[in-house]
PyMOL Python script that loads the backbone (N, CA, C, O; Angstrom):
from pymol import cmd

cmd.read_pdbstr("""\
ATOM      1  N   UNK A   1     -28.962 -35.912  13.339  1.00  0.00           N
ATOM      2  CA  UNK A   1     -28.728 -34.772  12.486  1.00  0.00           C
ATOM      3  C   UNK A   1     -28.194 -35.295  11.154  1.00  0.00           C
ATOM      4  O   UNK A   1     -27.278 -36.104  11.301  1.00  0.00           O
ATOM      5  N   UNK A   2     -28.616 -34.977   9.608  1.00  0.00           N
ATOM      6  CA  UNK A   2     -28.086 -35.331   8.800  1.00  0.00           C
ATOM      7  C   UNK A   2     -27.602 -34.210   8.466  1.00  0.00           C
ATOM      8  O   UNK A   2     -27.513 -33.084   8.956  1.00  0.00           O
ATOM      9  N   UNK A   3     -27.186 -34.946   7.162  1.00  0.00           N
ATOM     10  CA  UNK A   3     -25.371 -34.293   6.520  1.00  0.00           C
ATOM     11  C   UNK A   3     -26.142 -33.120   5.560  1.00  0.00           C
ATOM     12  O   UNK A   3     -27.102 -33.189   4.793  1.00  0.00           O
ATOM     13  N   UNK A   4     -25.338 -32.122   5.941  1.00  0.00           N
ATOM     14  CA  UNK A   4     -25.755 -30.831   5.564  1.00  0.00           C
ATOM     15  C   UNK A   4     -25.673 -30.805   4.052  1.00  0.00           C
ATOM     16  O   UNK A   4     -24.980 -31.630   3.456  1.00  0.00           O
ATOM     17  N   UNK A   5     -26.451 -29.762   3.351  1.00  0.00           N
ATOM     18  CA  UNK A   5     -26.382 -28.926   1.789  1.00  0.00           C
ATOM     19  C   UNK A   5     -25.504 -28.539   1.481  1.00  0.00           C
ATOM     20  O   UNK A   5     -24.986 -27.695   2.212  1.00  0.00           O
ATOM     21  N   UNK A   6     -24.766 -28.959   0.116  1.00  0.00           N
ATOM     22  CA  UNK A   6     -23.874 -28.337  -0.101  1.00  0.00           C
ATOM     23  C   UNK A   6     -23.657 -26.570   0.186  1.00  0.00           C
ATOM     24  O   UNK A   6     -22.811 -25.940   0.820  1.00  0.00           O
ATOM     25  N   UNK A   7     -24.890 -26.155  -0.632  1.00  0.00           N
ATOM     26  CA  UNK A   7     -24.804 -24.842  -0.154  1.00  0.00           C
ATOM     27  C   UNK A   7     -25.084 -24.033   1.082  1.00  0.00           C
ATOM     28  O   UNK A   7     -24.894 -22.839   1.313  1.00  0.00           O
ATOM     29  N   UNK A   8     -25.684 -25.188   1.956  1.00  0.00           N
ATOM     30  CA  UNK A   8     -25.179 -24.594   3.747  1.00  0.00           C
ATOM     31  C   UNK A   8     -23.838 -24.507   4.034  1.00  0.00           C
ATOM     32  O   UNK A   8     -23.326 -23.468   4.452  1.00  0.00           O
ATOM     33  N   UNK A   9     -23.108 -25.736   3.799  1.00  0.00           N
ATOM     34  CA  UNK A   9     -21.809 -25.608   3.902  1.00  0.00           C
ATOM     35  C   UNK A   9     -21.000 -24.517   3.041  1.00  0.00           C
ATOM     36  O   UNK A   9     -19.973 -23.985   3.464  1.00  0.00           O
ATOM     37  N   UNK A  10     -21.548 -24.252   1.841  1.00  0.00           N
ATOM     38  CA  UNK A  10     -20.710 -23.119   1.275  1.00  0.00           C
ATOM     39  C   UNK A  10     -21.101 -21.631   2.109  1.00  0.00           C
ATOM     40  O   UNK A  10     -20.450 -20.755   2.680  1.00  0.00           O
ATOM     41  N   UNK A  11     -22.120 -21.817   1.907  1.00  0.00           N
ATOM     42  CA  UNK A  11     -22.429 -20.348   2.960  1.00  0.00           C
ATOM     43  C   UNK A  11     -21.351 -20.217   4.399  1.00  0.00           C
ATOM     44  O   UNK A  11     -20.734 -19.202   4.721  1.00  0.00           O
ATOM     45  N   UNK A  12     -21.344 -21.330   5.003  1.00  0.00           N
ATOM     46  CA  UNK A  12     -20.552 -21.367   6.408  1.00  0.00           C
ATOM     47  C   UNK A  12     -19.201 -20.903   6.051  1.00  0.00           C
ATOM     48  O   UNK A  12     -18.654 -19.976   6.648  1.00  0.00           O
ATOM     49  N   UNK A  13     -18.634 -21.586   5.020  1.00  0.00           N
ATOM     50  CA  UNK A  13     -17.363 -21.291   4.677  1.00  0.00           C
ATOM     51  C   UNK A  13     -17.006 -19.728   4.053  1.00  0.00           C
ATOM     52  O   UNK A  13     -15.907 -19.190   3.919  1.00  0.00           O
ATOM     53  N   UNK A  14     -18.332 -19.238   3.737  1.00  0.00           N
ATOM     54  CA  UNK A  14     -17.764 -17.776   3.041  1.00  0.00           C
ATOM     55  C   UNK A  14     -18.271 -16.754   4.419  1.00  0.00           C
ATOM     56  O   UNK A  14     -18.016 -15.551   4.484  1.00  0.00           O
ATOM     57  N   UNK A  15     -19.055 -17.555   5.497  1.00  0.00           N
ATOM     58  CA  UNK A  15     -19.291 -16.429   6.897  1.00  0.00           C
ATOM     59  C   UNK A  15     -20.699 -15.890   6.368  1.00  0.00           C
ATOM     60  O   UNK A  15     -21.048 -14.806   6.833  1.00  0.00           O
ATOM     61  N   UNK A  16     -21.272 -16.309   5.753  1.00  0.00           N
ATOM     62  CA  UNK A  16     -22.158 -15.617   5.321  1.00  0.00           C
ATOM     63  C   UNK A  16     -23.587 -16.077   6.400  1.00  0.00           C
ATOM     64  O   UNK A  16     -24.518 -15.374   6.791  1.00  0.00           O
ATOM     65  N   UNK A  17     -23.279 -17.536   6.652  1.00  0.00           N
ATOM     66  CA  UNK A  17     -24.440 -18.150   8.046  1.00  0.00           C
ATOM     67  C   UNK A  17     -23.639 -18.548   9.067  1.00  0.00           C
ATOM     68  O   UNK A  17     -22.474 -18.904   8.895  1.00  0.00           O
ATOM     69  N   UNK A  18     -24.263 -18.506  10.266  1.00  0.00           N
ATOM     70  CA  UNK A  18     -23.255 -18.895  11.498  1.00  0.00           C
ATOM     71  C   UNK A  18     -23.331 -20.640  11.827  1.00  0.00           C
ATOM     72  O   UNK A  18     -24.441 -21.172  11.851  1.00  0.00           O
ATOM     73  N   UNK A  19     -22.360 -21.278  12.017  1.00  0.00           N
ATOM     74  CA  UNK A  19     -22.185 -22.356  12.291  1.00  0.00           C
ATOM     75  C   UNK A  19     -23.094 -23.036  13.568  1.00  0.00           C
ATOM     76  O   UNK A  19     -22.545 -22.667  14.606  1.00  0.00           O
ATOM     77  N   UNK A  20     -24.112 -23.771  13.839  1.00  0.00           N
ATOM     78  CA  UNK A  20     -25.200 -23.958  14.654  1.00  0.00           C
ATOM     79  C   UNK A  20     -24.421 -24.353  16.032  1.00  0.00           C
ATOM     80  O   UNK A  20     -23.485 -25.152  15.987  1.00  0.00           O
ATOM     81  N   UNK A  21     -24.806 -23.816  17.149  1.00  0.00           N
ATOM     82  CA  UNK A  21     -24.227 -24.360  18.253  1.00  0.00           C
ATOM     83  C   UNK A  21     -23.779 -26.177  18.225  1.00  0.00           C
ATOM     84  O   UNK A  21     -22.688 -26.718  18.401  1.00  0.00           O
ATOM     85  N   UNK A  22     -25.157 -26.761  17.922  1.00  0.00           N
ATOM     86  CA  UNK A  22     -24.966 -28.367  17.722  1.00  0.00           C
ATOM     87  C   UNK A  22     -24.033 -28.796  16.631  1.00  0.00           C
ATOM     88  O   UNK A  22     -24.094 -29.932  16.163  1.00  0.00           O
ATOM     89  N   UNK A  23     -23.443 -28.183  16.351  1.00  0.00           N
ATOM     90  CA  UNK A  23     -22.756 -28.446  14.739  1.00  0.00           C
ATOM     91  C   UNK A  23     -21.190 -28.244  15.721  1.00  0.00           C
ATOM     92  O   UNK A  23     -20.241 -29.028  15.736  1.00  0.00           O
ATOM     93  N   UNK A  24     -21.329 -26.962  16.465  1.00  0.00           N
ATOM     94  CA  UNK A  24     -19.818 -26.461  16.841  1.00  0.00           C
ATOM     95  C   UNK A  24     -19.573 -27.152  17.607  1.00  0.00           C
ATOM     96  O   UNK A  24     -18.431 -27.588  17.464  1.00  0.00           O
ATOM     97  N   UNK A  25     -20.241 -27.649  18.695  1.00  0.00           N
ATOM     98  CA  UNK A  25     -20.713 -28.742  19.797  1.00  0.00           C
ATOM     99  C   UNK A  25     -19.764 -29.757  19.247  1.00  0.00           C
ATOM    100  O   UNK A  25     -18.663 -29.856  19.787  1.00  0.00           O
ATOM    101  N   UNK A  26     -20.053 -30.487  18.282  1.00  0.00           N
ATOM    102  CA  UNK A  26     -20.030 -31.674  18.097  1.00  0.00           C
ATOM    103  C   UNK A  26     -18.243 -31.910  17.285  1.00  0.00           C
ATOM    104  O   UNK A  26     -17.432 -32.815  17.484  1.00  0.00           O
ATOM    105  N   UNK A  27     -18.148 -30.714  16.383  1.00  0.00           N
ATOM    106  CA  UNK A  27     -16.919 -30.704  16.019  1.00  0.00           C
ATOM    107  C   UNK A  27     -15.989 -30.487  17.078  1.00  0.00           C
ATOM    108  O   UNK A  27     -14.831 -30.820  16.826  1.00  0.00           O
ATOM    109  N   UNK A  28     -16.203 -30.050  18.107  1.00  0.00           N
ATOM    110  CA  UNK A  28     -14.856 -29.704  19.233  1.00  0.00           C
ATOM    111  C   UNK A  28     -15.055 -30.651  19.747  1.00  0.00           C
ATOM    112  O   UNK A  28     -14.004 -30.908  20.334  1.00  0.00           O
ATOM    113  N   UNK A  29     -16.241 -31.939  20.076  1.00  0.00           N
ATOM    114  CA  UNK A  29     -15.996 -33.065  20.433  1.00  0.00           C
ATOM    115  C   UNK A  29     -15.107 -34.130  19.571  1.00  0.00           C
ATOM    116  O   UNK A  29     -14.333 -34.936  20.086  1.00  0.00           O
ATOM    117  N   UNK A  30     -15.317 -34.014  18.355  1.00  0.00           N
ATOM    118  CA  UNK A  30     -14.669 -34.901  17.468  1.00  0.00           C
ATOM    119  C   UNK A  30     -13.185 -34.468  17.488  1.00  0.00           C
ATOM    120  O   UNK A  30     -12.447 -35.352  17.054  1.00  0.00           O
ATOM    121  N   UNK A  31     -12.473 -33.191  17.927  1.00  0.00           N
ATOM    122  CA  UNK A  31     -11.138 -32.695  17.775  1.00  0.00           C
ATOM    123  C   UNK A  31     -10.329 -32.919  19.670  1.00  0.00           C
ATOM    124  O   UNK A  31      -9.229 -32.599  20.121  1.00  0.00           O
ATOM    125  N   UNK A  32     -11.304 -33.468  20.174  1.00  0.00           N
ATOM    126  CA  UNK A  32     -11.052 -33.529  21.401  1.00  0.00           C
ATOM    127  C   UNK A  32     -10.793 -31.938  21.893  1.00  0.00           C
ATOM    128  O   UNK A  32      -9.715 -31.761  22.461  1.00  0.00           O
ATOM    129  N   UNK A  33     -11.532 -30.944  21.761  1.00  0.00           N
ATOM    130  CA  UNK A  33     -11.190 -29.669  22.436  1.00  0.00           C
ATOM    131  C   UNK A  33     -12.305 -29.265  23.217  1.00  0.00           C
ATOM    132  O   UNK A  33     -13.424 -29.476  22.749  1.00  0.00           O
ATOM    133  N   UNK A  34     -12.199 -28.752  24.260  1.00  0.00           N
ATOM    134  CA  UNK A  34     -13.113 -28.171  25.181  1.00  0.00           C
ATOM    135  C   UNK A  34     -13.242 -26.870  25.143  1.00  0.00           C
ATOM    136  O   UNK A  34     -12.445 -25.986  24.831  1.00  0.00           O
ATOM    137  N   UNK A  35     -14.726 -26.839  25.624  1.00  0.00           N
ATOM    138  CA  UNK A  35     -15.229 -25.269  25.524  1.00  0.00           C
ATOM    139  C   UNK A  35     -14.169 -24.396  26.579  1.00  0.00           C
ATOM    140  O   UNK A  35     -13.995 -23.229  26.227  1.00  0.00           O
ATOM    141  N   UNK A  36     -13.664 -24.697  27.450  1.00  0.00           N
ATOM    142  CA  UNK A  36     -12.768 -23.882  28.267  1.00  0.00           C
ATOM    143  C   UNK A  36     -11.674 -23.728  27.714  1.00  0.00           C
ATOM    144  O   UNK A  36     -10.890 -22.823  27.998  1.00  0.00           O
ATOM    145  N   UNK A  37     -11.475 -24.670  26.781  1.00  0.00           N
ATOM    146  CA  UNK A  37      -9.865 -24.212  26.239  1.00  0.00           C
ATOM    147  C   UNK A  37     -10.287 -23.104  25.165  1.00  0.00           C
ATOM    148  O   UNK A  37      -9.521 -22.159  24.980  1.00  0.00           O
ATOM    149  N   UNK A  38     -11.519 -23.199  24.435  1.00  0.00           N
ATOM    150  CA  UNK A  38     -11.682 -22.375  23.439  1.00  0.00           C
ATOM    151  C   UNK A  38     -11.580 -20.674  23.588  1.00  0.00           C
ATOM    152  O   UNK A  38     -11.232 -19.688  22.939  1.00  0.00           O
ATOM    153  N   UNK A  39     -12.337 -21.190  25.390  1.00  0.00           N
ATOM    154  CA  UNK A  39     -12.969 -19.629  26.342  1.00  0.00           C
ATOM    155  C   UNK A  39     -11.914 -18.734  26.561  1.00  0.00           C
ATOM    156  O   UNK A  39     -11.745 -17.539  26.318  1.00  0.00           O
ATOM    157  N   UNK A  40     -10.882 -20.110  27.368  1.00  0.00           N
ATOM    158  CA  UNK A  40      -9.497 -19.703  28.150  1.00  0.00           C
ATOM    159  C   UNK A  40      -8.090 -19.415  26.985  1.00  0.00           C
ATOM    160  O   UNK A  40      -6.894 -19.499  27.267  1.00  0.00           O
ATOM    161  N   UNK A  41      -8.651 -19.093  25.754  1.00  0.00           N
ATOM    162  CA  UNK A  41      -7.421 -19.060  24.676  1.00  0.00           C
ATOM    163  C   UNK A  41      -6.697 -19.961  24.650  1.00  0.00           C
ATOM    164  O   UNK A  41      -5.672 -19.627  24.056  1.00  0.00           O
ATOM    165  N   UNK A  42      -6.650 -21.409  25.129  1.00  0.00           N
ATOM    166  CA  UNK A  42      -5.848 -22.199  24.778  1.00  0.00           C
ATOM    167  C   UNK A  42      -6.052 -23.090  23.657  1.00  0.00           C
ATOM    168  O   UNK A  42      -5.551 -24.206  23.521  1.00  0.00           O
ATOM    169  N   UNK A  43      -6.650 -22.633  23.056  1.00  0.00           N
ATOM    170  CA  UNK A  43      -6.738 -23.518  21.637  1.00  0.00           C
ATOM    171  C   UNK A  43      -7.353 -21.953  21.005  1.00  0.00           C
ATOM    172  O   UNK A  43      -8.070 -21.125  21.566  1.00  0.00           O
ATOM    173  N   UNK A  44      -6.736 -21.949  19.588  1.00  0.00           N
ATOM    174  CA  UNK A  44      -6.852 -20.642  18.769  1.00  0.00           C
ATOM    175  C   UNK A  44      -8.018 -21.172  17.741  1.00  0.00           C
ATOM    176  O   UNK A  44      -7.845 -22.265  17.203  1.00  0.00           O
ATOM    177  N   UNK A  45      -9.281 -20.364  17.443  1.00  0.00           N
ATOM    178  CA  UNK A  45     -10.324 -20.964  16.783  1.00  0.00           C
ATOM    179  C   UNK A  45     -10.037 -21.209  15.342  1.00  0.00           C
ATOM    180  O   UNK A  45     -10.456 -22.204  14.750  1.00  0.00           O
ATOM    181  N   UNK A  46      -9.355 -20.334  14.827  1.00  0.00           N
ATOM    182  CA  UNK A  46      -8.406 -20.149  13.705  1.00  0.00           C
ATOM    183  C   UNK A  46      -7.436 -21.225  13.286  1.00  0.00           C
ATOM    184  O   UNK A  46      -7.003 -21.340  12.139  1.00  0.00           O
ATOM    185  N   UNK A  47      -6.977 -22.386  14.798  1.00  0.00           N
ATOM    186  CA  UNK A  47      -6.644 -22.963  14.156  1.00  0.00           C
ATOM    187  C   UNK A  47      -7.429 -24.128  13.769  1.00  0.00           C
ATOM    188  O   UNK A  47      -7.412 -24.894  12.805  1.00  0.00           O
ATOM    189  N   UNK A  48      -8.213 -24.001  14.972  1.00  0.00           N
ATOM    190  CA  UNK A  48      -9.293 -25.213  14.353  1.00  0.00           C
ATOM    191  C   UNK A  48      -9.772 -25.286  12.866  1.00  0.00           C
ATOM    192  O   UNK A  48      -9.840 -26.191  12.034  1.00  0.00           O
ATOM    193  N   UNK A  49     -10.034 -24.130  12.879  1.00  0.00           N
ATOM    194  CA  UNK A  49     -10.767 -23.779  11.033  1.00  0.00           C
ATOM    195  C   UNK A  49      -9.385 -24.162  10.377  1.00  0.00           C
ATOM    196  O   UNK A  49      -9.325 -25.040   9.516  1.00  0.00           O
ATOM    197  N   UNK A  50      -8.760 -23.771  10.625  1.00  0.00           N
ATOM    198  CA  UNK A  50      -7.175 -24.112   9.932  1.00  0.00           C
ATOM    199  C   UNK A  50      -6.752 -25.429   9.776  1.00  0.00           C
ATOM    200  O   UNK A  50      -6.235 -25.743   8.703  1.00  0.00           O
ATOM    201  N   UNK A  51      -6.904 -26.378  10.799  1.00  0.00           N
ATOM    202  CA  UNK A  51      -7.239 -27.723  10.342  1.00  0.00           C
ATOM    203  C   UNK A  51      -8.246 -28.581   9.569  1.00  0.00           C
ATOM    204  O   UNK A  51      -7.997 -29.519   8.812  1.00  0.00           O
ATOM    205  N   UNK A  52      -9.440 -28.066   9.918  1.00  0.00           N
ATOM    206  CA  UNK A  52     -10.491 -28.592   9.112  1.00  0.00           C
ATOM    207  C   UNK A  52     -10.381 -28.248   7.309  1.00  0.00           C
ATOM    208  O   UNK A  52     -10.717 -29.029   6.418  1.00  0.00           O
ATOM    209  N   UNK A  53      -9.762 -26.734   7.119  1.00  0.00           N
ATOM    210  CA  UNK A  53      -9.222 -26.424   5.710  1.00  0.00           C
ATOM    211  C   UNK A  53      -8.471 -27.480   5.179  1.00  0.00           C
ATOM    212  O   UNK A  53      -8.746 -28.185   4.208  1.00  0.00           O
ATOM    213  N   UNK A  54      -7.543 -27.515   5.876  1.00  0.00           N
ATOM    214  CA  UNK A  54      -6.367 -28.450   5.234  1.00  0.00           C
ATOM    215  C   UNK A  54      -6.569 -29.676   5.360  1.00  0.00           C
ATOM    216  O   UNK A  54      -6.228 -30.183   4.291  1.00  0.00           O
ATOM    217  N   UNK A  55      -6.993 -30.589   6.175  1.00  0.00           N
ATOM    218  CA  UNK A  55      -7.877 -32.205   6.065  1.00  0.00           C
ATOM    219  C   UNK A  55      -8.581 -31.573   4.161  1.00  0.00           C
ATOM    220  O   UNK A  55      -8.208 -32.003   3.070  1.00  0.00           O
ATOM    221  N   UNK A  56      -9.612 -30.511   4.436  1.00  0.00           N
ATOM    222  CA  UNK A  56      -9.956 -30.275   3.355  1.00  0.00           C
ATOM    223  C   UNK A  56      -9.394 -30.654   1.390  1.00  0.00           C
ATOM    224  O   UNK A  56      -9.653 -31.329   0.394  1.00  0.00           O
ATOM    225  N   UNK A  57      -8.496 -29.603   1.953  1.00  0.00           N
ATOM    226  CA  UNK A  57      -7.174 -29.040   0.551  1.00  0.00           C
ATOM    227  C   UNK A  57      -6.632 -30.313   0.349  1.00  0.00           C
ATOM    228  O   UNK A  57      -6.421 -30.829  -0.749  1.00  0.00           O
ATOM    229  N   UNK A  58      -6.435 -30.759   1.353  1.00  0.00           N
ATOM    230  CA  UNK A  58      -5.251 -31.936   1.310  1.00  0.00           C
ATOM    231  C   UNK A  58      -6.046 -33.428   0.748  1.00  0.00           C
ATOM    232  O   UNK A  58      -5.400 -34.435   0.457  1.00  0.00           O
ATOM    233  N   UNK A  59      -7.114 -33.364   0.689  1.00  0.00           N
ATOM    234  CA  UNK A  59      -8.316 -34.174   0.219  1.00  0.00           C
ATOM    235  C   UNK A  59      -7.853 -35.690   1.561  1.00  0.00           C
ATOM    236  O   UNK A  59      -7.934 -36.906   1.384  1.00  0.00           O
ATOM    237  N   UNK A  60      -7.320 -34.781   3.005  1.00  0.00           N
ATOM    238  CA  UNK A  60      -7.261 -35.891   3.985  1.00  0.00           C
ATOM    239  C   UNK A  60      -8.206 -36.844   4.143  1.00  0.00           C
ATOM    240  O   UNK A  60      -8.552 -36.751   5.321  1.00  0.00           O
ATOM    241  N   UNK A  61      -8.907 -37.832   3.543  1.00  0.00           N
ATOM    242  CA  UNK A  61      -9.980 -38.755   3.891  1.00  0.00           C
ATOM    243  C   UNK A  61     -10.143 -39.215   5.370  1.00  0.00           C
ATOM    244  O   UNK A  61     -11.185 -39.286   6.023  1.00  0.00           O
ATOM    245  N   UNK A  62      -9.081 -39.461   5.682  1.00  0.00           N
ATOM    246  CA  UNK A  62      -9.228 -40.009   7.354  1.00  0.00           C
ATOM    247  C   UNK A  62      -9.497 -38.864   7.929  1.00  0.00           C
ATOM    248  O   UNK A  62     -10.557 -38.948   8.548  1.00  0.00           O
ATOM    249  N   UNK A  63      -8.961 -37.728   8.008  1.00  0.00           N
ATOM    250  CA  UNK A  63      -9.435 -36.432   8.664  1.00  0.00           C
ATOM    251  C   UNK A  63     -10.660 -36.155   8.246  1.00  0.00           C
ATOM    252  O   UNK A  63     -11.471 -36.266   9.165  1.00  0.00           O
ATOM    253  N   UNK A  64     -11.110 -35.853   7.272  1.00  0.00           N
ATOM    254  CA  UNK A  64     -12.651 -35.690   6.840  1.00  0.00           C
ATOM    255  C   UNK A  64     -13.332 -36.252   7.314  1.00  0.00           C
ATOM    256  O   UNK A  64     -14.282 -35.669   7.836  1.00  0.00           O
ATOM    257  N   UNK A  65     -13.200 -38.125   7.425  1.00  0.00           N
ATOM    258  CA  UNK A  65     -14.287 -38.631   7.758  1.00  0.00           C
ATOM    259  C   UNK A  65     -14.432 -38.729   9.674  1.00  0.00           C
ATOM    260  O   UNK A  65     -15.380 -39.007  10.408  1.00  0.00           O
ATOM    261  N   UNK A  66     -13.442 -38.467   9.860  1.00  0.00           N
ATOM    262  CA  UNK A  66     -13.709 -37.861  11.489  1.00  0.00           C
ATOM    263  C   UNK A  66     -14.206 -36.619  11.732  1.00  0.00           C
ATOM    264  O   UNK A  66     -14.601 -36.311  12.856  1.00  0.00           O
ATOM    265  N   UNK A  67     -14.236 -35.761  10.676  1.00  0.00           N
ATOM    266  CA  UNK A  67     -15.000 -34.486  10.984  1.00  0.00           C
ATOM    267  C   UNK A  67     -16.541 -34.574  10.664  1.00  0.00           C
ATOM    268  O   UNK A  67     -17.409 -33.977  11.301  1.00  0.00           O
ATOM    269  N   UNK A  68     -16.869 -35.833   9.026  1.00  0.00           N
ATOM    270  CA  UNK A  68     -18.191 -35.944   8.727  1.00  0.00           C
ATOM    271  C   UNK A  68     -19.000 -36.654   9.783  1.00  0.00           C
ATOM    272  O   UNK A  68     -20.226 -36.545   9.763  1.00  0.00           O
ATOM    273  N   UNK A  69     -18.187 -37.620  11.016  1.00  0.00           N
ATOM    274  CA  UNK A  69     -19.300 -38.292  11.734  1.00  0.00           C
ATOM    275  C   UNK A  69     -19.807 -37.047  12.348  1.00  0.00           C
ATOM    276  O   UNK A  69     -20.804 -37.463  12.938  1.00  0.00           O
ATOM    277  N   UNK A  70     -19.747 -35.932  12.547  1.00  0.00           N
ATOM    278  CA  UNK A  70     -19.998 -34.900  13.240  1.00  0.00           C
ATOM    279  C   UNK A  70     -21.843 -34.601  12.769  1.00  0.00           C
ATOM    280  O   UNK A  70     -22.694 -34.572  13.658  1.00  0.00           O
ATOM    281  N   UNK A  71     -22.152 -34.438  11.534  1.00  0.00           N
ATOM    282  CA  UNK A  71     -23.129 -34.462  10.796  1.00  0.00           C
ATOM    283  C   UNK A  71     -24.158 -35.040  10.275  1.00  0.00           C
ATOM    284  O   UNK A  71     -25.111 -34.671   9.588  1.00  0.00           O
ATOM    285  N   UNK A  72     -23.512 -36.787  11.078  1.00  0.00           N
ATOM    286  CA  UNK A  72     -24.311 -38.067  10.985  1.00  0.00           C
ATOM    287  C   UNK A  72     -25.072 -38.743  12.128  1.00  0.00           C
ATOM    288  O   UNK A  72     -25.689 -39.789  11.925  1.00  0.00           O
TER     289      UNK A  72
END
""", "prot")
cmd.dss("prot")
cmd.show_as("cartoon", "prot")
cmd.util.cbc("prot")
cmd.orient("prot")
């Protein structure tokens, strides 16, 4: 899978396209979270997005680039 369009990714971020199963797949592998914790409320999806923001904001490079192998 290569690394997405900028403007796919902007779309994702404003909700405007839904995030591809293989895409969501792969990021809860890279965060170490499982689909049962996601199912079973033990991990809040909000915060996931909430981390990936702030790696973001925070211009975290080491966090980013553990989220970009996701896309590679």
């Amino acid at each position: 899978m290569g690394v997405v369009s900028t403007s796919t990714l902007s779309r994702w971020e404003r909700g405007e396209e839904g995030l591809p199963v293989e895409i969501f797949e792969k990021l809860l592998t890279s965060m170490n979270i499982s689909y049962n914790e996601i199912i079973t409320s033990e991990v809040d999806i909000k915060q996931v997005i909430a981390k990936i923001e702030f790696a973001y904001q925070e211009n975290d490079i080491n966090e980013l680039k553990k989220i970009i192998i996701v896309f590679t």
